[in-house]
C-alpha positions as CSV (number, residue, x, y, z in Angstrom):
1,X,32.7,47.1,-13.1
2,X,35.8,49.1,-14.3
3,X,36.6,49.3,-17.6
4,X,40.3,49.1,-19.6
5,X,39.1,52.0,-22.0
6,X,41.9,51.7,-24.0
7,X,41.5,48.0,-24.6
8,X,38.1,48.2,-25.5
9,X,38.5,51.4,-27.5
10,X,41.0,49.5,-29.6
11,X,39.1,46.2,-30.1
12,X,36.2,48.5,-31.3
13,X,38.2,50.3,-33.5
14,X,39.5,47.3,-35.3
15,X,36.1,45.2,-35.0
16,X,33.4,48.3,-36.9
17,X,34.3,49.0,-40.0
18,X,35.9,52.6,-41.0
19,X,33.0,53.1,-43.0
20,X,30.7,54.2,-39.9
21,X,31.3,58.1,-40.0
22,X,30.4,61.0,-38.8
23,X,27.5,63.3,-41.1
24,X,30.5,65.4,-42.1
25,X,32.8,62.1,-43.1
26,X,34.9,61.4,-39.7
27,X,35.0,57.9,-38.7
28,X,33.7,57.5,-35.7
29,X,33.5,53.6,-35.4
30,X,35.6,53.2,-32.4
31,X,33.1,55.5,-30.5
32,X,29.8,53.8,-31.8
33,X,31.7,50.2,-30.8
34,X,32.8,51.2,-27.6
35,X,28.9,52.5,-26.9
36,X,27.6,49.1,-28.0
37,X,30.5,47.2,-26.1
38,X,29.0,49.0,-22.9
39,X,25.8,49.1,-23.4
40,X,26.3,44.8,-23.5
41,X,28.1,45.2,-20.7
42,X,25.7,46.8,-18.5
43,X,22.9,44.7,-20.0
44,X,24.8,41.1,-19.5
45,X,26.3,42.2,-15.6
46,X,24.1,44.9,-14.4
47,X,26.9,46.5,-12.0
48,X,25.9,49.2,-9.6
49,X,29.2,50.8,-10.2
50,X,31.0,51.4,-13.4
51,X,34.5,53.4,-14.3
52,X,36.0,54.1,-17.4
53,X,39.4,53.6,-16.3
54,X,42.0,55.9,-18.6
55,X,45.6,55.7,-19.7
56,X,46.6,59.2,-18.8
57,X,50.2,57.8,-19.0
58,X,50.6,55.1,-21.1
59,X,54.8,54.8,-20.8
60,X,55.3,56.2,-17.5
61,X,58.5,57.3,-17.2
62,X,59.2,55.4,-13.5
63,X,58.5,52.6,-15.5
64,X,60.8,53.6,-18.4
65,X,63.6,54.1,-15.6
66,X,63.7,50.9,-14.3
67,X,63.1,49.3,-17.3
68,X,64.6,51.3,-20.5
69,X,62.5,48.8,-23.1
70,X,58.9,49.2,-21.5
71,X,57.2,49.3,-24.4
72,X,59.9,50.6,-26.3
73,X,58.8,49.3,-29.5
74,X,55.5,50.8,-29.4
75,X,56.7,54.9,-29.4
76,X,56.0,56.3,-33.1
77,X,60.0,57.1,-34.2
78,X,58.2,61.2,-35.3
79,X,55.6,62.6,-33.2
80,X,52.1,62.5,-34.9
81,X,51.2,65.4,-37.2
82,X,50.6,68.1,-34.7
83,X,52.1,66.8,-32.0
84,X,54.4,68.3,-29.5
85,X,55.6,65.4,-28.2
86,X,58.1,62.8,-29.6
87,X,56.9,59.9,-27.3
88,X,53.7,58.8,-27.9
89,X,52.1,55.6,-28.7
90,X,52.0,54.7,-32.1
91,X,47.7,54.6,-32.7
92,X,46.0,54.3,-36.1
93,X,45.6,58.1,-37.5
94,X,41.7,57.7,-37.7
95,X,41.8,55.9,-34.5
96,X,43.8,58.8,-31.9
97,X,40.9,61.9,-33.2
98,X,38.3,59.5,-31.7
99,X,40.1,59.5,-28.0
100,X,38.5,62.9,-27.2
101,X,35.3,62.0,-28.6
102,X,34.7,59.1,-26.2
103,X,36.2,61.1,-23.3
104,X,33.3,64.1,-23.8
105,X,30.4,61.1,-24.5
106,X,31.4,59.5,-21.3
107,X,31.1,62.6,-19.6
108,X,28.0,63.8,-21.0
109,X,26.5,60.6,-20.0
110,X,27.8,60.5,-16.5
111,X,29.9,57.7,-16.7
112,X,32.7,58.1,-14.2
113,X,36.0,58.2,-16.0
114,X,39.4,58.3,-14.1
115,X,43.0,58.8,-14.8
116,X,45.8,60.3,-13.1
117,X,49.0,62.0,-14.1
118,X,52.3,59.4,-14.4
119,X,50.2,56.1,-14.3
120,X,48.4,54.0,-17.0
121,X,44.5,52.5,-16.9
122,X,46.3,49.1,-15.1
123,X,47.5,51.0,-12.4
124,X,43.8,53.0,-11.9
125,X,42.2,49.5,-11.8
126,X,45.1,48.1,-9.6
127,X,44.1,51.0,-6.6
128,X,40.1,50.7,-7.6
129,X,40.6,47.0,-7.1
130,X,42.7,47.3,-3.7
131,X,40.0,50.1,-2.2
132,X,37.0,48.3,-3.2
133,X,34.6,46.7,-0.7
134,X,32.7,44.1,-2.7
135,X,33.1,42.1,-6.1
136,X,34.7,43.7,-8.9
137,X,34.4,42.6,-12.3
138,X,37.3,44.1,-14.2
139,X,36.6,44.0,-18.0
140,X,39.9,44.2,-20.4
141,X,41.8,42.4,-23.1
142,X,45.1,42.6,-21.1
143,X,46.6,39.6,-19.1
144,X,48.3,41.4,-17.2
145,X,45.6,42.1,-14.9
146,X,44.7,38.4,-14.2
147,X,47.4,39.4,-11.4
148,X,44.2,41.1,-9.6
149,X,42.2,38.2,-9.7
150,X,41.0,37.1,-6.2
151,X,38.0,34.5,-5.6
152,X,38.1,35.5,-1.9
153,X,37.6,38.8,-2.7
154,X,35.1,38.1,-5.9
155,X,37.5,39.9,-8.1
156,X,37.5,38.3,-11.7
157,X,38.4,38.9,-15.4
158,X,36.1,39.6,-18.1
159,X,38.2,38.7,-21.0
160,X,36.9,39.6,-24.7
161,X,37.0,36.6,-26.8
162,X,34.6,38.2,-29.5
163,X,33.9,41.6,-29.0
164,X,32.2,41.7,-25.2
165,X,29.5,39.4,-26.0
166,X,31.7,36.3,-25.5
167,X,33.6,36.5,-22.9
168,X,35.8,34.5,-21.2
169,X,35.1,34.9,-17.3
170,X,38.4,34.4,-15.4
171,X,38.8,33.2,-12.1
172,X,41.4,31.5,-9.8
173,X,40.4,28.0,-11.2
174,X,40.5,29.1,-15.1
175,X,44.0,30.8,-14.3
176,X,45.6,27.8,-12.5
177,X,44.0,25.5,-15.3
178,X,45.9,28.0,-18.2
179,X,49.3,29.4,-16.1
180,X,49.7,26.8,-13.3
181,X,49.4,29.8,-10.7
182,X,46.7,32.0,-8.7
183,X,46.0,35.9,-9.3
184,X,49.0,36.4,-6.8
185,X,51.6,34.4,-8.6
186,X,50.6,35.7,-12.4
187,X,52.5,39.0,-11.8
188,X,55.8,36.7,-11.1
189,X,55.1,34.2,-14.3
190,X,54.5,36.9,-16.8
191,X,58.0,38.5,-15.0
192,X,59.8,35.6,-15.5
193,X,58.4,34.4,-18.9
194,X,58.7,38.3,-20.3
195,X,56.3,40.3,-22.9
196,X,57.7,41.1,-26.0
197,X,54.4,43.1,-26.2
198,X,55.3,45.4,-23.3
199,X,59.3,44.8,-23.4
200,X,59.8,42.8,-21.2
201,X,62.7,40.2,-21.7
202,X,62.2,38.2,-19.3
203,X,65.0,35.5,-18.4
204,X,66.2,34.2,-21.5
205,X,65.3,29.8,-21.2
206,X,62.0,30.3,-18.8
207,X,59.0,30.3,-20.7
208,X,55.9,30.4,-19.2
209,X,55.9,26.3,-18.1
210,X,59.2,26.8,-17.0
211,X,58.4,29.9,-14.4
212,X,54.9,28.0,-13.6
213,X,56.5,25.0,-12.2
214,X,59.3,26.9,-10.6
215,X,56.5,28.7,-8.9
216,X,54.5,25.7,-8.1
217,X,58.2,24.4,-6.8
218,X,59.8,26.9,-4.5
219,X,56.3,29.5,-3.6
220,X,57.2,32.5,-5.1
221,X,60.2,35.0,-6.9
222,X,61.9,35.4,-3.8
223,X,61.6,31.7,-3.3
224,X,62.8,31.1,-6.7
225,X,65.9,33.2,-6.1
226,X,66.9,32.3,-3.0
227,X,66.7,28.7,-4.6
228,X,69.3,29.9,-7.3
229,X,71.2,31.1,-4.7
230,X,71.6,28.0,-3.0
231,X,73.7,25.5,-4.7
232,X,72.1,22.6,-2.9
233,X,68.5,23.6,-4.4
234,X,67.0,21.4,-7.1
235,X,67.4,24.0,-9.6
236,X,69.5,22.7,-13.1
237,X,72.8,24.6,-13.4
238,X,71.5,25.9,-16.3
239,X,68.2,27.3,-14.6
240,X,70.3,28.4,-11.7
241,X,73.0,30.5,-13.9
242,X,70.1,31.9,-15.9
243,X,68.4,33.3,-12.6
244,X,71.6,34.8,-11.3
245,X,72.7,36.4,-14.5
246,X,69.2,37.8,-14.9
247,X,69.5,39.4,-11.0
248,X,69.9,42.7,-12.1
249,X,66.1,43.0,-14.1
250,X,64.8,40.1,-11.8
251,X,65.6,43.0,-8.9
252,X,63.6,45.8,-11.2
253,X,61.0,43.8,-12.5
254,X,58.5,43.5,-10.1
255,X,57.9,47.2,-9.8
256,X,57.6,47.1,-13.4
257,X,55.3,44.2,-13.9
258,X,52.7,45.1,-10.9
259,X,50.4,47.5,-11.4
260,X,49.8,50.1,-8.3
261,X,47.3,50.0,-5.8
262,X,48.3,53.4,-4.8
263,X,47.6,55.8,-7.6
264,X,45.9,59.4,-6.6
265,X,43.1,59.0,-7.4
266,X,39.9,61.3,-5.9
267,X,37.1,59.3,-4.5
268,X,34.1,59.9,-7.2
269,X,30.8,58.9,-7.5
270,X,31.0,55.5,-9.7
271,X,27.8,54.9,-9.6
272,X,26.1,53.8,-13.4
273,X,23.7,56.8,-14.7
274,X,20.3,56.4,-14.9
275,X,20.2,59.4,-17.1
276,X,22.5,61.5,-18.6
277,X,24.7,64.1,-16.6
278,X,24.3,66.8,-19.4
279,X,21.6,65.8,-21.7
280,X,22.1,69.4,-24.3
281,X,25.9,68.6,-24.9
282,X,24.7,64.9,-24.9
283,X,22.8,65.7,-27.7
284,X,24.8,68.0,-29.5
285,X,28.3,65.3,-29.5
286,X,25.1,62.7,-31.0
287,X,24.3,65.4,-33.8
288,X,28.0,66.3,-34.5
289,X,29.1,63.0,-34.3
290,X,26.2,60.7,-35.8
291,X,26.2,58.2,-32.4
292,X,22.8,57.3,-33.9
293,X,21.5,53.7,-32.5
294,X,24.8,52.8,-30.3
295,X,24.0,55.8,-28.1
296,X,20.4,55.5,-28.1
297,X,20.7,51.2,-27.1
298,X,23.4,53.0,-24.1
299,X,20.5,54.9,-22.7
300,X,18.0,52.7,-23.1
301,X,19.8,50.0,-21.1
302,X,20.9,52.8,-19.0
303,X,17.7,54.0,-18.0
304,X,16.3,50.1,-18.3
């Protein structure tokens, strides 16, 4: 099982109320969610394996080149209070203390947690994904990973619906049902159809029905363009202009859009704690903090 941190971190944040704090006033409610969305998870799926997969870059700047708008939008206009640096994602203030807390829980707890310099939590899934040997369960509120979806391989989405206890399990057959296209052929929709979430733009007139029956139509994005290319193809005149103006990010895009199978990552020990790694800082982050019940249900299903 691995684990978009940041996604879950977030929906935590925003689904416990502020009012869960620490004994000296800190909220700490997207640490005590984030417990409780685990410990359901490893209750629900029981995986052998689980990763905390981290953001260590969340804008990489390979990204950035290619593609100046990559999540453009998102970068605070004045670095946080304390800050060195100018470009960082725009998170609540009470949320961005609580970052570090998680991080040392996990690791008290012996929960593997992985990042690596110049890529984001996608890209460490993406390469966990590609090196694994058996089913993967890949829980995160992001669609952009339905890319990695894969019945042969038993690789599948566990999309939040309502916190983690509903969720909606995503396969090959739910995503052709929804997009019109498999794991494979996501990364090319979303591509074509853009995300104004990530800044993306897209090619302006192809939504996402538009790009899923070009797909279904002509196999793939190189199929699509070499399509536009020829005048004889079945394209409109308007779909083919649209495809050759947008050459020059339809070129860049893919890069962009598909999340590495190649990051450095070390090979770690994923396998799900029985017990904690550090049990005296385990307890002292629970004292300073007030994890309370959410930590105590983690170990119980832990050592369960």
């Amino acid at each position: 099982m691995l684990l978009d941190t940041a996604s879950l971190y977030f929906r935590a944040y925003f689904g416990v109320p502020e009012s869960v704090k620490s004994p000296d006033g800190i909220p700490v409610n997207a640490v005590r969610g984030l417990l409780d969305f685990i410990a359901r998870l490893v209750h629900d799926h029981h995986p052998d394996e689980l990763v905390a997969c981290m953001d260590a870059d969340w804008r990489p700047q390979w990204r950035v080149d290619l593609i100046p708008s990559y999540k453009a939008h998102r970068v605070a206009e004045e670095a946080p209070a304390g800050s060195a640096e100018p470009d960082e994602e725009e998170i609540p203030d009470t949320l961005s203390p609580q970052v570090p807390v998680i991080e040392d829980v996990l690791d008290a707890l012996g929960i593997a947690r992985i990042g690596a310099a110049g890529y984001e939590a996608d890209d460490i899934i993406g390469t966990l994904t590609a090196r694994a040997r058996g089913p993967v369960d890949i829980v995160t509120g992001d669609r952009d990973l339905f890319q990695l979806i894969d019945d042969d391989r038993g690789i599948r989405i566990l999309y939040p619906v309502k916190g983690v206890g509903t969720l909606q399990i995503t396969d090959a057959a739910l995503l052709r049902e929804k997009y019109g296209v498999d794991g494979s052929g996501y990364a090319d929709l979303a591509l074509l159809r853009g995300d104004p979430s990530d800044g993306l733009p897209g090619v302006p007139g192809i939504g996402e029905k538009t790009a899923a029956k070009l797909l279904d139509a002509y196999g793939d994005l190189a199929g699509i363009m070499a399509a536009a290319e020829n005048p004889a193809s079945k394209l409109t005149p308007a779909q083919r202009k649209r495809l050759l103006e947008a050459r020059p990010y339809i070129e860049v895009a893919p890069k962009v859009v598909r999340v590495a199978t190649d990051a450095p990552i070390p090979d770690t020990d994923h396998a799900l704690p029985t017990e904690p790694a550090d049990p005296e800082w385990l307890e002292s982050l629970a004292d300073r903090w007030g994890l309370g019940g959410s930590l105590q249900r983690l170990l119980a299903t832990l050592h369960g």
